[in-house]
Every structure is written in C-alpha cells, then in structure tokens.
C-alpha positions as CSV (number, residue, x, y, z in Angstrom):
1,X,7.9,11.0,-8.3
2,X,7.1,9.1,-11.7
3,X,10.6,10.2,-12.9
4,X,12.4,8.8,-9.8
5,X,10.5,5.3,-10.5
6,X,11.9,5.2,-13.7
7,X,15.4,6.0,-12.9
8,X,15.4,3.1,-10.2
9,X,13.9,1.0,-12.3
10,X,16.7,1.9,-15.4
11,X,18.9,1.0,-12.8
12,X,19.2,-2.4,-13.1
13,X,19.7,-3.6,-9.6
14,X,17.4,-4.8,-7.0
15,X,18.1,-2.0,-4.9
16,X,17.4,0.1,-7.7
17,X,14.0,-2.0,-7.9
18,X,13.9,-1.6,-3.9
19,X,13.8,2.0,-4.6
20,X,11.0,1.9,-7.3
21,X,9.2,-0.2,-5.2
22,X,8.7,1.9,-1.9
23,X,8.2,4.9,-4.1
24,X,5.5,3.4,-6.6
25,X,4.0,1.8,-2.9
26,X,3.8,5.6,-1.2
27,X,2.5,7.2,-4.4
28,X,-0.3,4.1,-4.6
29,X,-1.5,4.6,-1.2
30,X,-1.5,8.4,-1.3
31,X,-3.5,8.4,-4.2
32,X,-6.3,6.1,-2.0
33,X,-5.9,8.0,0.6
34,X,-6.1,11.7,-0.7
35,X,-9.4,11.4,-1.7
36,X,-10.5,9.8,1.4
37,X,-10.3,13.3,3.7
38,X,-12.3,15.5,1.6
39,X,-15.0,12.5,1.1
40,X,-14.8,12.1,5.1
41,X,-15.5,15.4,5.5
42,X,-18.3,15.7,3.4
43,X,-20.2,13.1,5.4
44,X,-18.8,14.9,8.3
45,X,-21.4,17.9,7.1
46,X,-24.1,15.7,7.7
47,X,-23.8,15.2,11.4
48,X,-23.8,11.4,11.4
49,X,-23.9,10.0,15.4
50,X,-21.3,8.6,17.6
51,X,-20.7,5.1,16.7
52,X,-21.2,2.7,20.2
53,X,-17.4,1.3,20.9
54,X,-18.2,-2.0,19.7
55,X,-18.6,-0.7,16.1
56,X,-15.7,1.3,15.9
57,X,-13.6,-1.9,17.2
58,X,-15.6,-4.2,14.7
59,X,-14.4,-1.5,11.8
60,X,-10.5,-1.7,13.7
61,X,-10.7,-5.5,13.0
62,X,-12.2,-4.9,9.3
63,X,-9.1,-2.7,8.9
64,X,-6.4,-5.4,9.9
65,X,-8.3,-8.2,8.2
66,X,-8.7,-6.2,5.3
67,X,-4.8,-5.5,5.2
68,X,-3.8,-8.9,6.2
69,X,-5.4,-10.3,2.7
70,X,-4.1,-7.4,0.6
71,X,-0.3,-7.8,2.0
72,X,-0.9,-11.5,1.7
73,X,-1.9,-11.5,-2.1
74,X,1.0,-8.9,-2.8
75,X,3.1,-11.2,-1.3
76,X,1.8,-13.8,-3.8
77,X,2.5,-11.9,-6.9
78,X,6.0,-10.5,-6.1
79,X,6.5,-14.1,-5.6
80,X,4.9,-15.0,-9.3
81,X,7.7,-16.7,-11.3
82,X,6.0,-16.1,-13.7
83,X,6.3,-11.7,-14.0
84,X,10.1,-10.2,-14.3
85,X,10.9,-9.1,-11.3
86,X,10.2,-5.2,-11.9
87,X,6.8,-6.1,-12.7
88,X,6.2,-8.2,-9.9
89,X,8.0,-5.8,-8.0
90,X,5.8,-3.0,-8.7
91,X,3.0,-4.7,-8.9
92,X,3.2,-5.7,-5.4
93,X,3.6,-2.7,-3.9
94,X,1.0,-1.2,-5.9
95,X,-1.4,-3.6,-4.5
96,X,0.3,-3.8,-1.4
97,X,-0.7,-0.3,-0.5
98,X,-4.5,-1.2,-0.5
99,X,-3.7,-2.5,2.6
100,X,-2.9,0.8,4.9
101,X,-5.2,2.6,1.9
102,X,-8.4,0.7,3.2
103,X,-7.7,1.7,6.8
104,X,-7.2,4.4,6.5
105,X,-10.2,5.2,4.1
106,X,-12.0,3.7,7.1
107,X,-10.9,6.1,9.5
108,X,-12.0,9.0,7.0
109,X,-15.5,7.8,7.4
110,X,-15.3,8.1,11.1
111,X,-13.9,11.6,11.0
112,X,-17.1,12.6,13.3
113,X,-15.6,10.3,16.0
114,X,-12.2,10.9,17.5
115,X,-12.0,6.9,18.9
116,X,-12.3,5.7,15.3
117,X,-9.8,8.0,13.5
118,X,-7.2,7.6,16.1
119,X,-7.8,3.9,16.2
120,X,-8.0,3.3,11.9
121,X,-5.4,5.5,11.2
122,X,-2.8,4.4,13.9
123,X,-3.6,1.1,12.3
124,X,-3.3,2.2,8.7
125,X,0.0,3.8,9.8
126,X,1.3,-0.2,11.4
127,X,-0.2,-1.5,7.8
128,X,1.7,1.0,5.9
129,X,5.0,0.6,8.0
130,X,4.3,-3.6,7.5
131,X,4.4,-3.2,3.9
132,X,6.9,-0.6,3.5
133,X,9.2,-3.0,5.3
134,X,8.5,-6.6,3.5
135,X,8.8,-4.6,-0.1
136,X,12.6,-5.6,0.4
137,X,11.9,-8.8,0.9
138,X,9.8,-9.1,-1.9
139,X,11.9,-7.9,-5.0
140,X,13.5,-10.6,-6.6
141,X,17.3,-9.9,-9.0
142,X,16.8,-8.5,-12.0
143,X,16.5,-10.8,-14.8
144,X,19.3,-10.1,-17.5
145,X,17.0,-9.7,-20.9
146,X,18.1,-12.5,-23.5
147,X,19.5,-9.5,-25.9
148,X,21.9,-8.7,-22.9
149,X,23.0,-11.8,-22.5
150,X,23.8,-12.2,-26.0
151,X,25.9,-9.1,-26.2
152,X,28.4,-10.2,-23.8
C-alpha cells in the first residue's frame, strides 16, 4: 500500500494526490483500528456489565463530537497555504482518519454490548465514509517546484 502512495504521489497530478490521499487515509485509520479488536476483547474476558442506554448514547455522541473536531482540523491543514499540497494533502487524511478511528475504538470497548458496537461502529463507518468523501475536496494542484519551472 506504501508503494501505491508513492506512485500517486510521483504522479504529479491532483488526482494522483486524490489517490495518495484516500490510500494514506484507509491505511491511517486501519492502523487505529486494528489494535482496537484484540484490546476490546481482552476487556471483553473480564465480564464488564451492560452499560444502561443512556451511556451507550452519551459514548454515540462522544463518537460524532469526537469526529466532528478531527475532520474539522484536517480540514484546516489541507487548507494551510502554508504546506505543498502533498503534504497537506497527506497530512489531512492522516489526521482525518482519527475521526472514524476514535469511533470506532469506542465501539471496541463495548464489544460486551451489542447496542454499543452496532451503534459506534455504524457511526465510525458514516465518519469514515464523511472523510473519504471531502479528501477530494481537500487536495489542492500541485505546486510546480521552482527547479521545474526553470527548466522549461
């Protein structure tokens, strides 16, 4: 997966970046969320009680509020004139998939009750679909390197 990155991003173009993007976006939120299930099912061997509903919706709106600020502050940096636009690029999606990632994390602690891992990862799969979505939005055209520029 590292290898298609970098032959998006050697591209040149922004769907090349595009590419790079949703690929470095799935890779960062699988590697927050892999270690989530065998962690969840570790406290799962400790028999924790049923959580009353109130908690498992007060960990649901955790999840969204949670993934609102993280999509919001990759939204920032992709937006940073300051960053070429791969690195903004990747950088946002990076950080971008913190926001299904913490859902869903929360849904592996609730692995002992069926309500809450329905409801966390149905909403970790919306938070993942949100930001697979506004990563096209967010990559900006390649900036042609001075070197480039004095080539032609």
């Amino acid at each position: 997966m590292l290898q298609s990155i970098s032959r998006d991003l050697q591209t040149g173009t922004r769907d090349g970046l595009i590419r790079a993007s949703r690929r470095a976006y799935t890779l960062a939120f699988l590697a927050l969320a892999i270690p989530g299930l065998p962690l969840g099912g570790l406290y799962l061997l400790t028999r924790p009680e049923r959580l009353p509903l109130g908690a498992v919706l007060g960990l649901g709106g955790m999840g969204i509020a949670f993934a609102g600020a993280a999509l919001w502050l990759a939204g920032r940096v992709a937006r940073d004139p300051a960053l070429p636009s791969s690195r903004a690029a990747l950088t946002a999606a990076m950080q971008a998939a913190s926001a299904p990632g913490i859902t869903f994390l929360l849904g592996c602690a609730l692995l002992h009750d069926l309500r809450g891992v329905i409801l966390l990862w149905v909403l970790a799969l919306c938070a993942y679909l949100v930001g697979y979505g506004q990563l096209a939005g967010w990559v900006r055209e390649p900036q042609v390197h001075k070197a480039a520029e004095r080539l032609t």
